[in-house]
HTML snippet that shows the backbone in 3Dmol.js (N, CA, C, O; Angstrom):
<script src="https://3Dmol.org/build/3Dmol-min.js"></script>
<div id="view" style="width:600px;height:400px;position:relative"></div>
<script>
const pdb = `
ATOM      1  N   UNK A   1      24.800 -23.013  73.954  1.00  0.00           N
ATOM      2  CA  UNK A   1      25.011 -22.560  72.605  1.00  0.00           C
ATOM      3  C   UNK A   1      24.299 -21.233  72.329  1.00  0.00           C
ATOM      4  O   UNK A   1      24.948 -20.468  71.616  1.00  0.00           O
ATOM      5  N   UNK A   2      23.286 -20.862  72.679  1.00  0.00           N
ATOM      6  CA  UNK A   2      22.667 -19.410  72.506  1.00  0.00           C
ATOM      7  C   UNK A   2      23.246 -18.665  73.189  1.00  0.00           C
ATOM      8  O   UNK A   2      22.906 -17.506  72.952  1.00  0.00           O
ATOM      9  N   UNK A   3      24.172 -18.776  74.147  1.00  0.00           N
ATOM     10  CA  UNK A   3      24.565 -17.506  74.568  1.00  0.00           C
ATOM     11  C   UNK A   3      25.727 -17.416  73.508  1.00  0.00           C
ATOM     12  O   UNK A   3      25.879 -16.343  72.924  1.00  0.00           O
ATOM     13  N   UNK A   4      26.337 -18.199  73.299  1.00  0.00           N
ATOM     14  CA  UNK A   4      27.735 -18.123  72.269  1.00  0.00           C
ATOM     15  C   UNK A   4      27.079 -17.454  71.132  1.00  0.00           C
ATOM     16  O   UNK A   4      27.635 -16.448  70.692  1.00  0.00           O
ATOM     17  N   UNK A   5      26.093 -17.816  70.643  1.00  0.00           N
ATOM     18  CA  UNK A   5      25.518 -16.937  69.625  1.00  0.00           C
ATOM     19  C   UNK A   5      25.250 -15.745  69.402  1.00  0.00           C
ATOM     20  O   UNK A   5      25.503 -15.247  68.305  1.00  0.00           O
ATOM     21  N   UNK A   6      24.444 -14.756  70.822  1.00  0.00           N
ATOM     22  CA  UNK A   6      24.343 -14.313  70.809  1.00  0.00           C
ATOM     23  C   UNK A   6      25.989 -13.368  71.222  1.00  0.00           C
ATOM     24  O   UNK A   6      26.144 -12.283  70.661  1.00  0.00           O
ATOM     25  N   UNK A   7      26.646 -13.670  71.795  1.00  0.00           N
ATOM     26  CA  UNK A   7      27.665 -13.309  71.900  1.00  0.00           C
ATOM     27  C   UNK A   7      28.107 -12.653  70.790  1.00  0.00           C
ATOM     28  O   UNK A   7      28.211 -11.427  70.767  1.00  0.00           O
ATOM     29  N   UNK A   8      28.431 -13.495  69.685  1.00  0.00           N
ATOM     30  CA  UNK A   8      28.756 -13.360  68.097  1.00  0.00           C
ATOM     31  C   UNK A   8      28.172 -12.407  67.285  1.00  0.00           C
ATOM     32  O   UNK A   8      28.783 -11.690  66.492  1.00  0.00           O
ATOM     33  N   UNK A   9      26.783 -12.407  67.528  1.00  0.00           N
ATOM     34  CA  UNK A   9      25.889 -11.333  67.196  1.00  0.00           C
ATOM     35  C   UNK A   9      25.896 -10.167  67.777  1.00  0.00           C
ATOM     36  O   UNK A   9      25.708  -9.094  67.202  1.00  0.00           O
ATOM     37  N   UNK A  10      26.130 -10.341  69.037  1.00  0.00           N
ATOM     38  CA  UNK A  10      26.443  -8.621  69.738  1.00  0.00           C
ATOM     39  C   UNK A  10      27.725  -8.081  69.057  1.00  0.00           C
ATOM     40  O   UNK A  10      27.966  -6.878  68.957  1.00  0.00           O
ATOM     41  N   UNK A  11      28.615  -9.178  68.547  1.00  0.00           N
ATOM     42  CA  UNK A  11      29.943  -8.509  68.343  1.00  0.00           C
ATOM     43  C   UNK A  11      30.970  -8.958  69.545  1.00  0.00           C
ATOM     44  O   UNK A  11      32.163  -8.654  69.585  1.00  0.00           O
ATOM     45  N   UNK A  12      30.272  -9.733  70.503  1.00  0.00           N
ATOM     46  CA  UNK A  12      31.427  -9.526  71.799  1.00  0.00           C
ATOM     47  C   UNK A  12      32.614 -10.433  71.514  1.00  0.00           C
ATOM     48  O   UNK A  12      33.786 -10.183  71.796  1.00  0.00           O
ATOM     49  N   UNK A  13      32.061 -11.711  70.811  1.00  0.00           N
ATOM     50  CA  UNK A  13      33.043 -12.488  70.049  1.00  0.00           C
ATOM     51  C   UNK A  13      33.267 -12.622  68.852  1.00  0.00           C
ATOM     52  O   UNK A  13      32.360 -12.738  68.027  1.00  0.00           O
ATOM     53  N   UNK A  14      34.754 -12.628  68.501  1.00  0.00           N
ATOM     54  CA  UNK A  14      34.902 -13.068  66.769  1.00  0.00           C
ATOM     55  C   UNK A  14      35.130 -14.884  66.833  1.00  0.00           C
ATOM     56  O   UNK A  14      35.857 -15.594  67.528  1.00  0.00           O
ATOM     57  N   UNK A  15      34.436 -15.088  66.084  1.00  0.00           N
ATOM     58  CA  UNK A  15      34.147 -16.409  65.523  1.00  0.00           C
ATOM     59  C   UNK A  15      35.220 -16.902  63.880  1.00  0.00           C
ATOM     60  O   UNK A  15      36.155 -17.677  63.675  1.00  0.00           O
ATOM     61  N   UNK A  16      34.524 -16.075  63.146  1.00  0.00           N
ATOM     62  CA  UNK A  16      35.044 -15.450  61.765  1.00  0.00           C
ATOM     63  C   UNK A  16      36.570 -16.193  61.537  1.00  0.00           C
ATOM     64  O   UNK A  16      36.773 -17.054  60.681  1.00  0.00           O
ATOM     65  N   UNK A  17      37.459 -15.741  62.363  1.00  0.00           N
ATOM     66  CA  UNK A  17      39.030 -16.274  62.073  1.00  0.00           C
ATOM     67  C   UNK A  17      39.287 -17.444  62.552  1.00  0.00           C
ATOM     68  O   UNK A  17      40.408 -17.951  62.519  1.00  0.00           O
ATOM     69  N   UNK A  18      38.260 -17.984  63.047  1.00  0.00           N
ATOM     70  CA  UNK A  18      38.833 -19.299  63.532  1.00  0.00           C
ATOM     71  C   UNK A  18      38.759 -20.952  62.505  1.00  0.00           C
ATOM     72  O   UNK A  18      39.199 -22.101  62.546  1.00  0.00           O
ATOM     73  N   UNK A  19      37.568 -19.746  61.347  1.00  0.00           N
ATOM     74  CA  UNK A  19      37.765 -20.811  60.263  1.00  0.00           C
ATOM     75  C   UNK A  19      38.585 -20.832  59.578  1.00  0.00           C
ATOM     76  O   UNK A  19      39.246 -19.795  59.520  1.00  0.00           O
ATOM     77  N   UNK A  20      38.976 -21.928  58.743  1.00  0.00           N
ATOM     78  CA  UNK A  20      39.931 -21.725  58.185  1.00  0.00           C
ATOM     79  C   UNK A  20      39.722 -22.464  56.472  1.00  0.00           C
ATOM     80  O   UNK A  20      40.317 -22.157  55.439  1.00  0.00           O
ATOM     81  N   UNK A  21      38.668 -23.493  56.694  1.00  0.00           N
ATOM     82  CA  UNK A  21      37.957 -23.364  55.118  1.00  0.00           C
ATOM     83  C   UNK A  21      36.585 -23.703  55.261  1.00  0.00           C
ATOM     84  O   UNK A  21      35.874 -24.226  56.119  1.00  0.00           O
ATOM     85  N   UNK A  22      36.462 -23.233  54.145  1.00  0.00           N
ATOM     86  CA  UNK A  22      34.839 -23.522  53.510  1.00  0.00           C
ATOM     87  C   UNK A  22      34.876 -24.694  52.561  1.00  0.00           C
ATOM     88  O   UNK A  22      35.831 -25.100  51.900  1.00  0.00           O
ATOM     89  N   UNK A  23      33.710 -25.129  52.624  1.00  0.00           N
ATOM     90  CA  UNK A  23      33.481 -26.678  51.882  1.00  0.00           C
ATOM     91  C   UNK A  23      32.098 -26.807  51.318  1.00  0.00           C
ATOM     92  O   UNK A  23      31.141 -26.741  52.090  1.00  0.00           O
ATOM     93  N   UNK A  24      31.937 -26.965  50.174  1.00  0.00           N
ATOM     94  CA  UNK A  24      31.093 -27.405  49.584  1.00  0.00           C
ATOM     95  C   UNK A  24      30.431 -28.947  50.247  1.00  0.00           C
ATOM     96  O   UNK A  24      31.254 -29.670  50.808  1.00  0.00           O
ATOM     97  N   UNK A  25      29.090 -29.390  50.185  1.00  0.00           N
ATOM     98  CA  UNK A  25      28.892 -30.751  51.370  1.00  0.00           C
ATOM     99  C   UNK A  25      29.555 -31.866  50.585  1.00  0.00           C
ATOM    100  O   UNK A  25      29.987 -32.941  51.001  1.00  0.00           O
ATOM    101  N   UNK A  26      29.530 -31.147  48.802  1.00  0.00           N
ATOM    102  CA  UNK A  26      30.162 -33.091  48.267  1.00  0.00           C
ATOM    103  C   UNK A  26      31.262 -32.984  48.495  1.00  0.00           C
ATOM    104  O   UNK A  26      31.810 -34.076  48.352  1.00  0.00           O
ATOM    105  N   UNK A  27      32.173 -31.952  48.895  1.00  0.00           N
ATOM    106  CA  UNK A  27      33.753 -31.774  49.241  1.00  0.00           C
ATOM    107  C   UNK A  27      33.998 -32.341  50.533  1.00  0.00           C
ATOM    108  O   UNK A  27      35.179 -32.337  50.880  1.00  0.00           O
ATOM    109  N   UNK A  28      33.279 -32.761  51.218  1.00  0.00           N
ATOM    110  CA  UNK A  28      33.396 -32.879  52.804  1.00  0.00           C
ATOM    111  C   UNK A  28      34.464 -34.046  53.139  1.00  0.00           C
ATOM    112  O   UNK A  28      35.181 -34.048  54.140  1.00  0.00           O
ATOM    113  N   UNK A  29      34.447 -34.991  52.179  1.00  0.00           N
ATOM    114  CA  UNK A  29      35.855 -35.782  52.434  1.00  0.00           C
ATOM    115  C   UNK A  29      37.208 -34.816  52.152  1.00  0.00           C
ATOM    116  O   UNK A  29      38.229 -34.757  52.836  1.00  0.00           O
ATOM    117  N   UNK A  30      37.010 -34.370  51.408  1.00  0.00           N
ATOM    118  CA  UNK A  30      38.276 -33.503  51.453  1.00  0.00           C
ATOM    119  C   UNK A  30      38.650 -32.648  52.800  1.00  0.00           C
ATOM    120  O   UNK A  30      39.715 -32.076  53.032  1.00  0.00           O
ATOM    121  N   UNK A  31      37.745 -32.702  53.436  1.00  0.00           N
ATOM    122  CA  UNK A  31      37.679 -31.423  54.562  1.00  0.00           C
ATOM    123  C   UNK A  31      38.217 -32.767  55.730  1.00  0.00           C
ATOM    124  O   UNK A  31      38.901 -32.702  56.751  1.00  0.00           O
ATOM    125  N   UNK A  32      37.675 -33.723  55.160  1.00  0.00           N
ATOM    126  CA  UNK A  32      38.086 -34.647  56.681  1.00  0.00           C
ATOM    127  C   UNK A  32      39.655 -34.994  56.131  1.00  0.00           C
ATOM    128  O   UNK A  32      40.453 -35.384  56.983  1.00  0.00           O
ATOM    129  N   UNK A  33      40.055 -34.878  54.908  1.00  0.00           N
ATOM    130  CA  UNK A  33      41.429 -34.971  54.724  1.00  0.00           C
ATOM    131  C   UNK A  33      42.199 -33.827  55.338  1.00  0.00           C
ATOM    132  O   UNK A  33      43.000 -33.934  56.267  1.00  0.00           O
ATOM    133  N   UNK A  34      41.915 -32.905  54.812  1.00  0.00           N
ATOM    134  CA  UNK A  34      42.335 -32.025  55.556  1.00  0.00           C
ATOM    135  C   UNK A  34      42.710 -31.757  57.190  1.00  0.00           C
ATOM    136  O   UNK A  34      43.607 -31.119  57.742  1.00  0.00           O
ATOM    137  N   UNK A  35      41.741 -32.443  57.608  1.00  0.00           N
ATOM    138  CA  UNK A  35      41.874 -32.518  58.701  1.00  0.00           C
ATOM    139  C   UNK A  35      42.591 -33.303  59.186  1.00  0.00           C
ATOM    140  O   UNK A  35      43.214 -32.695  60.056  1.00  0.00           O
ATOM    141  N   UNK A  36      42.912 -34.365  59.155  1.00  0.00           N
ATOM    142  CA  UNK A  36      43.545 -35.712  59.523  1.00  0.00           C
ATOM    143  C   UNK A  36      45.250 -35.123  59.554  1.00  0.00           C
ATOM    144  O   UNK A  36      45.963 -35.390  60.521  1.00  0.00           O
ATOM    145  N   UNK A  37      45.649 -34.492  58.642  1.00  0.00           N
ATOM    146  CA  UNK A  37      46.524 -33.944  58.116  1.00  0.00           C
ATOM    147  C   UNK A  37      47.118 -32.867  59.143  1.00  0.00           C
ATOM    148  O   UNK A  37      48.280 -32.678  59.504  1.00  0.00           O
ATOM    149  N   UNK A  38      45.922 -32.226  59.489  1.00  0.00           N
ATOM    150  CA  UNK A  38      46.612 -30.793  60.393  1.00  0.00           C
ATOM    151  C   UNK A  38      46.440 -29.338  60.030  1.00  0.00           C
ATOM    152  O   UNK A  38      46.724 -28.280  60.590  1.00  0.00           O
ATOM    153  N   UNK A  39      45.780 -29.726  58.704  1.00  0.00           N
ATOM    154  CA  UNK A  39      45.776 -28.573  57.567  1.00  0.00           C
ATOM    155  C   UNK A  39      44.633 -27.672  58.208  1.00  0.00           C
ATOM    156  O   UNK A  39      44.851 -26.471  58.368  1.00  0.00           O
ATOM    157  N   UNK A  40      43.377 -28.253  58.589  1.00  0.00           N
ATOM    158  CA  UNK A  40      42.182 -27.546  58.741  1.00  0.00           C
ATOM    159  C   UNK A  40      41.635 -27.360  60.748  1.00  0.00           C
ATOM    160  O   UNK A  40      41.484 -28.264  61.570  1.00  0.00           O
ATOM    161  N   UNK A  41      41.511 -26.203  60.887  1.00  0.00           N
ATOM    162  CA  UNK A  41      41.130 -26.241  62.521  1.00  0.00           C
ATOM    163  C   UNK A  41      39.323 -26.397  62.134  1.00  0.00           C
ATOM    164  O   UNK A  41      38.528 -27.336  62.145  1.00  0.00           O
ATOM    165  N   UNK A  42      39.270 -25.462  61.928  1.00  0.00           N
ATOM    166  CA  UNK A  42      37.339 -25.054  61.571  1.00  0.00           C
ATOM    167  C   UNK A  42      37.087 -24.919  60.010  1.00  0.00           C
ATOM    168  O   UNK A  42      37.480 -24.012  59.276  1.00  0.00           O
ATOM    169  N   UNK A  43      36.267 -26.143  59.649  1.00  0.00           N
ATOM    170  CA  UNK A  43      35.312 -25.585  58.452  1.00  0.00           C
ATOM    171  C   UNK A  43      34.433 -25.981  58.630  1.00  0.00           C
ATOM    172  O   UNK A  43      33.886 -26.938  59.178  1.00  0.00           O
ATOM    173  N   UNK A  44      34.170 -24.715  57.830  1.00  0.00           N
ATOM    174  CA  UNK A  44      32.484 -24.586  57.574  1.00  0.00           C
ATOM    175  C   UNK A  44      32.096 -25.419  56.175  1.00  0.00           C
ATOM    176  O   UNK A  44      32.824 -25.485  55.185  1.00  0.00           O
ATOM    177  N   UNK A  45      31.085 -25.895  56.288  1.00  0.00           N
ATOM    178  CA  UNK A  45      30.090 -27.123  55.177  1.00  0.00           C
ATOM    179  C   UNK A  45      29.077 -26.437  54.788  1.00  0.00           C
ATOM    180  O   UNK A  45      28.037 -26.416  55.447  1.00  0.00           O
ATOM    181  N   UNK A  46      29.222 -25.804  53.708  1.00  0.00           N
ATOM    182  CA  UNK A  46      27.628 -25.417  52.848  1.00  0.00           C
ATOM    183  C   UNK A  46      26.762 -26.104  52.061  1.00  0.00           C
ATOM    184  O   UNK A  46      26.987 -26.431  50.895  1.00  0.00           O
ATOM    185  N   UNK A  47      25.622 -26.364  52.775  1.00  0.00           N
ATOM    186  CA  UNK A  47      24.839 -26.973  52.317  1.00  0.00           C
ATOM    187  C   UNK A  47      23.372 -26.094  51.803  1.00  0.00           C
ATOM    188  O   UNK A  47      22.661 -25.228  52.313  1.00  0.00           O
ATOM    189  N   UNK A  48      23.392 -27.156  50.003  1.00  0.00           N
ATOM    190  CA  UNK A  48      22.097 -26.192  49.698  1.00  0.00           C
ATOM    191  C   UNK A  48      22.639 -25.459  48.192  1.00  0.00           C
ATOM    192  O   UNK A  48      21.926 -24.640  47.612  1.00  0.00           O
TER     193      UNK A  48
END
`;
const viewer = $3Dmol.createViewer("view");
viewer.addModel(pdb, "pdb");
viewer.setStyle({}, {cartoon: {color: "spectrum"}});
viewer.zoomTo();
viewer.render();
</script>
């Protein structure tokens, strides 16, 4: 995992487009709906 990171951070990889939503953490069932569905490849969960 740190090299993937750093990867990301050099710029050598885009990460960025592979999400496809953002989620609030009390939304997170929605995100697993989403998912189940087909709707969602990568989200991200903000917590805080």
């Amino acid at each position: 995992m740190p090299k993937i990171v750093d990867a990301y951070m050099e710029g050598r990889i885009e990460i960025d487009p592979l999400v496809t939503h953002t989620l609030r953490l009390e939304d997170i069932n929605h995100g697993f709906e989403l998912m189940h569905r087909g709707e969602s490849i990568r989200s991200v969960v903000l917590y805080g």
